[in-house]
N, CA, C and O atoms as a DFTB+ gen file, in Angstrom:
348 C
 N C O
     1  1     -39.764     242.994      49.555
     2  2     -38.372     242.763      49.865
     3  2     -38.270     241.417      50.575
     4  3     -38.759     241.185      51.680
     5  1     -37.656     240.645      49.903
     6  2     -37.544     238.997      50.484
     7  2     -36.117     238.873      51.631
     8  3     -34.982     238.624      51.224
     9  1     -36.459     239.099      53.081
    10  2     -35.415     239.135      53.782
    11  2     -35.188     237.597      54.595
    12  3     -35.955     236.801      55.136
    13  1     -33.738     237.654      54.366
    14  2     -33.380     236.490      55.529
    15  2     -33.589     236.041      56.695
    16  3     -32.645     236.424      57.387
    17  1     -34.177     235.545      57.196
    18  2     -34.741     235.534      58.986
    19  2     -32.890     235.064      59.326
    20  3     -31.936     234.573      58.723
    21  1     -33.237     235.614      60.700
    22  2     -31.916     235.793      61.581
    23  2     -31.684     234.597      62.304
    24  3     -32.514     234.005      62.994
    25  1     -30.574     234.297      62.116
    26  2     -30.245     232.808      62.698
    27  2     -30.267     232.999      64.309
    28  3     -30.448     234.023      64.969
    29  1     -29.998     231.548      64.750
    30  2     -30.355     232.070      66.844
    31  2     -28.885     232.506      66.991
    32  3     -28.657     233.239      67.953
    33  1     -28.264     232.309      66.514
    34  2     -26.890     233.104      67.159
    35  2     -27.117     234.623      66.998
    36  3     -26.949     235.352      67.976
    37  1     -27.475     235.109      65.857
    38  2     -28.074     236.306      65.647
    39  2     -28.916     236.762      66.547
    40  3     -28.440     237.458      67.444
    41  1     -29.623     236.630      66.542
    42  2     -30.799     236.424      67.725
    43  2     -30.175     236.684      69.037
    44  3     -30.556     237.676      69.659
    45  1     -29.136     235.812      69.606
    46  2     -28.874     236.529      70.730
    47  2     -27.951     237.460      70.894
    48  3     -27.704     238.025      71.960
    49  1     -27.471     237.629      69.955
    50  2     -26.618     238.657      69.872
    51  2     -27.107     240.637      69.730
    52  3     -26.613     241.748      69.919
    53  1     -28.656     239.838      69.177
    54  2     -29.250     241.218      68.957
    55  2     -29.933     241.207      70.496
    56  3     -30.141     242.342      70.926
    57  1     -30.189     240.468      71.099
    58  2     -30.764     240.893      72.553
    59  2     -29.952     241.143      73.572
    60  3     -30.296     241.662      74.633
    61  1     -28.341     240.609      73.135
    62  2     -27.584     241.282      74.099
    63  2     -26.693     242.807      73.881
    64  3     -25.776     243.343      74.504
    65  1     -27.381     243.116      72.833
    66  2     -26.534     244.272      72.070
    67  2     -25.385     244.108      71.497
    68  3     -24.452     244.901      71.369
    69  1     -25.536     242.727      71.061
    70  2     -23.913     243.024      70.420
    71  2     -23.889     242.666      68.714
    72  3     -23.194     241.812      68.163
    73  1     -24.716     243.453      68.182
    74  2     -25.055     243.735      66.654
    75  2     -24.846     245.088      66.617
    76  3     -25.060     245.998      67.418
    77  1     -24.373     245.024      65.496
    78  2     -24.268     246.766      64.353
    79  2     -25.068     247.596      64.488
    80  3     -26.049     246.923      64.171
    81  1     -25.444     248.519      64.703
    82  2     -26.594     249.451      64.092
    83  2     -27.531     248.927      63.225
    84  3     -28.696     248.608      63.462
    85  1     -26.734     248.857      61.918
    86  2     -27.214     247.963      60.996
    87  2     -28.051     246.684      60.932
    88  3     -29.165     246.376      60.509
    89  1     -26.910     246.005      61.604
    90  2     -27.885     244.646      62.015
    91  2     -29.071     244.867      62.688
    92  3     -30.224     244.699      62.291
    93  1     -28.614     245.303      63.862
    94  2     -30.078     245.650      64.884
    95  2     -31.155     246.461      63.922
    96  3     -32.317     246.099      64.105
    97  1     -30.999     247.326      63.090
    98  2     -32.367     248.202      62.080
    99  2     -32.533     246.686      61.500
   100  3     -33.696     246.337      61.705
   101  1     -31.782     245.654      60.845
   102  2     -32.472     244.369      59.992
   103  2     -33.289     243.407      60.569
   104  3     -34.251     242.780      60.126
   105  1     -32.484     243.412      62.092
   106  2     -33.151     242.278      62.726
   107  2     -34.712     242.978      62.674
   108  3     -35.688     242.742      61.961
   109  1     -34.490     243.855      63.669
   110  2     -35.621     244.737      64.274
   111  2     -36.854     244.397      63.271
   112  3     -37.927     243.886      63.592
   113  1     -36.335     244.906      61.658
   114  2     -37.456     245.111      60.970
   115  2     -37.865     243.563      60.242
   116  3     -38.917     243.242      59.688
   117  1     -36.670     242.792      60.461
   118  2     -37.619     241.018      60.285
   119  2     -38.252     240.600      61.096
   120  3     -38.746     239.521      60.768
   121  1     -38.613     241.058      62.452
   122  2     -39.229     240.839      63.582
   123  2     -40.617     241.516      63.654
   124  3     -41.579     241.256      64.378
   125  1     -40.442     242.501      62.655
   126  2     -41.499     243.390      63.132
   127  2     -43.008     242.820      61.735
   128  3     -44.232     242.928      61.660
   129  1     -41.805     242.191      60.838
   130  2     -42.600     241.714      59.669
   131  2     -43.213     240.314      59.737
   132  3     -44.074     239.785      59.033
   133  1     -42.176     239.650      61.305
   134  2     -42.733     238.318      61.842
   135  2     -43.043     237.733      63.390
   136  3     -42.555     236.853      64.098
   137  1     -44.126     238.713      63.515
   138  2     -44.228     238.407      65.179
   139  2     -44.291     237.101      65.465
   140  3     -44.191     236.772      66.647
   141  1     -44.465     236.122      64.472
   142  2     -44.729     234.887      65.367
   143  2     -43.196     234.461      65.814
   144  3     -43.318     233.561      66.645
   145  1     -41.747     234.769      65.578
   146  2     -40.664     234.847      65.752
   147  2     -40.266     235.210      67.875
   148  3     -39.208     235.065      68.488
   149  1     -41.339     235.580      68.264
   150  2     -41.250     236.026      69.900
   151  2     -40.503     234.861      70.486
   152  3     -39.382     234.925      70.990
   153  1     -41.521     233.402      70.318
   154  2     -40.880     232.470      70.552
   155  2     -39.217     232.223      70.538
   156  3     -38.609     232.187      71.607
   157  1     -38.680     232.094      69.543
   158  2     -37.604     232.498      69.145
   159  2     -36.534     233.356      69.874
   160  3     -35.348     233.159      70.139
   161  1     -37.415     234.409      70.103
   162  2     -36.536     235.667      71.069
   163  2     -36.446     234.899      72.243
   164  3     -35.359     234.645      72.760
   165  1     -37.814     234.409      72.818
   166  2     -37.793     234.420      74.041
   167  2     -36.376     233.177      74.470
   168  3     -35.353     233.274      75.147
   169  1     -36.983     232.115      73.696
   170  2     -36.060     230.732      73.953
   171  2     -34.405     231.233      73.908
   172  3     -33.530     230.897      74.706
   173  1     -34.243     232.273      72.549
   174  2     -32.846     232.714      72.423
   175  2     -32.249     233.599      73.557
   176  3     -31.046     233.843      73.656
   177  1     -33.252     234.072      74.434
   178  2     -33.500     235.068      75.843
   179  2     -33.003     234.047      77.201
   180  3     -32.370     234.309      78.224
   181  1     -33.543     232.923      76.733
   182  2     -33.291     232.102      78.110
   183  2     -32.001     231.248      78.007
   184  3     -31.511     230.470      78.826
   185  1     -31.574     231.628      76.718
   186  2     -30.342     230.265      77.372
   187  2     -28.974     230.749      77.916
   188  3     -28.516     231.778      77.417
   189  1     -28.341     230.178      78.792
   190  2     -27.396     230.402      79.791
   191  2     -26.644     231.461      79.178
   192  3     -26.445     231.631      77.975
   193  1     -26.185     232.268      80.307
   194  2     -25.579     233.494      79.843
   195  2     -24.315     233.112      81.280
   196  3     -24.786     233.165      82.416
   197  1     -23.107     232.827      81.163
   198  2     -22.024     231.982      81.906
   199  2     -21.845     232.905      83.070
   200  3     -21.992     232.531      84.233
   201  1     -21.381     234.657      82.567
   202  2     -21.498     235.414      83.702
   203  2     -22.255     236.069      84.342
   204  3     -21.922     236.899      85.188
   205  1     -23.692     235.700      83.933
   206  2     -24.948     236.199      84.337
   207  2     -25.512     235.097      85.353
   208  3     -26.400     235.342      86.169
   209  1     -24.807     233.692      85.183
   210  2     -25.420     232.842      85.757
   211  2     -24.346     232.925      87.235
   212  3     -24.975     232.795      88.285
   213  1     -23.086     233.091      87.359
   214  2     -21.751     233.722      87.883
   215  2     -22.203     234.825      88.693
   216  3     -21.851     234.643      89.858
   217  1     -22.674     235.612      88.577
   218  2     -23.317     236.664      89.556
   219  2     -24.612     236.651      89.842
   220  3     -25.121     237.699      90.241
   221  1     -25.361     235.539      89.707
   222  2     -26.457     235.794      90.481
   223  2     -26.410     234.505      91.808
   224  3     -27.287     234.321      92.652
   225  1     -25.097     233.734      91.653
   226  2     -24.761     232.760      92.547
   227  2     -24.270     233.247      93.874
   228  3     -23.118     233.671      93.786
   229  1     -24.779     233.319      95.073
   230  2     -23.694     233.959      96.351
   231  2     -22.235     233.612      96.266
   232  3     -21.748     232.934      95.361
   233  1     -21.519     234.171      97.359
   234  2     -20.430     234.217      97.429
   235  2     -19.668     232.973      97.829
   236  3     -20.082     232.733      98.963
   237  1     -18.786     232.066      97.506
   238  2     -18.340     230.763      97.837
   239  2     -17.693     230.968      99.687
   240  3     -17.429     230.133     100.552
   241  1     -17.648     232.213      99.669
   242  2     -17.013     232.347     101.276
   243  2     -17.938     233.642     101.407
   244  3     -18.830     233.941     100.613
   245  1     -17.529     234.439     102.672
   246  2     -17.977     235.510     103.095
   247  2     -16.613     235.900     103.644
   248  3     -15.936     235.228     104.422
   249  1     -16.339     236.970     103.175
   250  2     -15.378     237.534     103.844
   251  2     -15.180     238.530     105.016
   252  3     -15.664     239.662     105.051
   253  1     -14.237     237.836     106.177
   254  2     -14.305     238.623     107.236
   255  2     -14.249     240.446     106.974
   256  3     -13.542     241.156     106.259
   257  1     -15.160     240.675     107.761
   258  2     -15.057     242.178     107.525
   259  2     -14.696     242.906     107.788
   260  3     -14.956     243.975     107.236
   261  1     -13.334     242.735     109.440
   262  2     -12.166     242.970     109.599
   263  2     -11.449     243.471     108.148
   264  3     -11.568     244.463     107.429
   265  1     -10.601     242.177     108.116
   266  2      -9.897     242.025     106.319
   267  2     -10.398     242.468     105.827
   268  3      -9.642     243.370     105.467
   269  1     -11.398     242.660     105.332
   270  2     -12.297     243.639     103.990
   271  2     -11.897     245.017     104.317
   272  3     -11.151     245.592     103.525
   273  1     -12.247     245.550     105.253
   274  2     -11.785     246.950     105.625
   275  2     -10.849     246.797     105.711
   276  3     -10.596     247.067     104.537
   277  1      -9.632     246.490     106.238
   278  2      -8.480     246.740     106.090
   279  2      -7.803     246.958     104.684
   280  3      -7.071     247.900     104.382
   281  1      -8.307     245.580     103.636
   282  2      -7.891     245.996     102.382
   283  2      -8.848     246.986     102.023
   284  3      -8.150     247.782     101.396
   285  1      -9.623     247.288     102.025
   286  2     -10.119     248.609     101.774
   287  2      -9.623     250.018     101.960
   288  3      -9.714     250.974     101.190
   289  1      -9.090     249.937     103.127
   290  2      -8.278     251.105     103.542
   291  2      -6.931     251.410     103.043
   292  3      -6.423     252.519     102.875
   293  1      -6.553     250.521     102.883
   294  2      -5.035     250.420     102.064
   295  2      -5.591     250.454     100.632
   296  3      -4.569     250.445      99.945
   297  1      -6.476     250.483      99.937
   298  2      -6.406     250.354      98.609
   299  2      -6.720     252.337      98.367
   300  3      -6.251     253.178      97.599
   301  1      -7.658     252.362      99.396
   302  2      -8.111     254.049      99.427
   303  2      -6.609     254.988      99.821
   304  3      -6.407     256.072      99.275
   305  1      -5.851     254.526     100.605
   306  2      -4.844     254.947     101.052
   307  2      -3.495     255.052      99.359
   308  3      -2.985     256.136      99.074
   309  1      -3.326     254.352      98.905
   310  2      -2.625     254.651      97.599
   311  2      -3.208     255.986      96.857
   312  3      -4.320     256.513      96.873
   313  1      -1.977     256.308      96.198
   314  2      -1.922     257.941      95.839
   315  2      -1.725     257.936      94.791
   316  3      -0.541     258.166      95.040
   317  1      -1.744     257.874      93.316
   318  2      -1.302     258.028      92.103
   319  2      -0.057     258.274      91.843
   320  3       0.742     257.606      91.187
   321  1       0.095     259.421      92.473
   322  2       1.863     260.024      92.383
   323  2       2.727     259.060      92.577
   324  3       3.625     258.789      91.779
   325  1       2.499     258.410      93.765
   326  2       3.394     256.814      94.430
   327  2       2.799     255.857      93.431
   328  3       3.562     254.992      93.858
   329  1       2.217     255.305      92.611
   330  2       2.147     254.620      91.950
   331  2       3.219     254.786      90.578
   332  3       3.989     253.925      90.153
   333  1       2.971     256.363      89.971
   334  2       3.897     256.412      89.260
   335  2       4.803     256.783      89.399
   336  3       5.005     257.526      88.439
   337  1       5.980     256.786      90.301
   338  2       7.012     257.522      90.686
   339  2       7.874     256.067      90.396
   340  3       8.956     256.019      89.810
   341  1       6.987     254.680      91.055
   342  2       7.359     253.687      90.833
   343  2       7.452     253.239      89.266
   344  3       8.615     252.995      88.944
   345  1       6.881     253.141      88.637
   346  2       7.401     252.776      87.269
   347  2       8.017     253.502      86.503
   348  3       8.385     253.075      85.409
């Protein structure tokens, strides 16, 4: 069976899960028919991921923790019923 090797967009799409069933059984099994392809994974593994790079950055402030609890308490304090009574 003469299969297509998976382009790098493919490629990262199958390592971030966002292929078919389908796809993922094709990729899977062109990978499995071409280990020297790791490379490939790996490089398609490392390149910037925008909100992965976004949360592993600290926080631009720290927020007082006064204010934090307070909005905390008021957010726990809302009731469903009062939410929809309003709309």
């Amino acid at each position: 069976m003469n299969q297509v090797p998976p382009t790098h967009e493919q490629l990262q799409a199958y390592l971030l899960g966002n292929v078919s069933p389908r796809e993922q059984a094709a990729i899977s099994a062109y990978l499995e028919l071409h280990p020297e392809l790791s490379a490939s994974l790996v490089a398609a593994d490392s390149q910037s991921d925008s909100l992965l790079d976004d949360l592993r950055q600290p926080p631009l402030y720290e927020p007082e923790e006064a204010v934090y609890q307070q909005g905390m308490a008021q957010a726990r304090s809302i009731r469903l019923d009062q939410i929809r009574q309003q709309n």
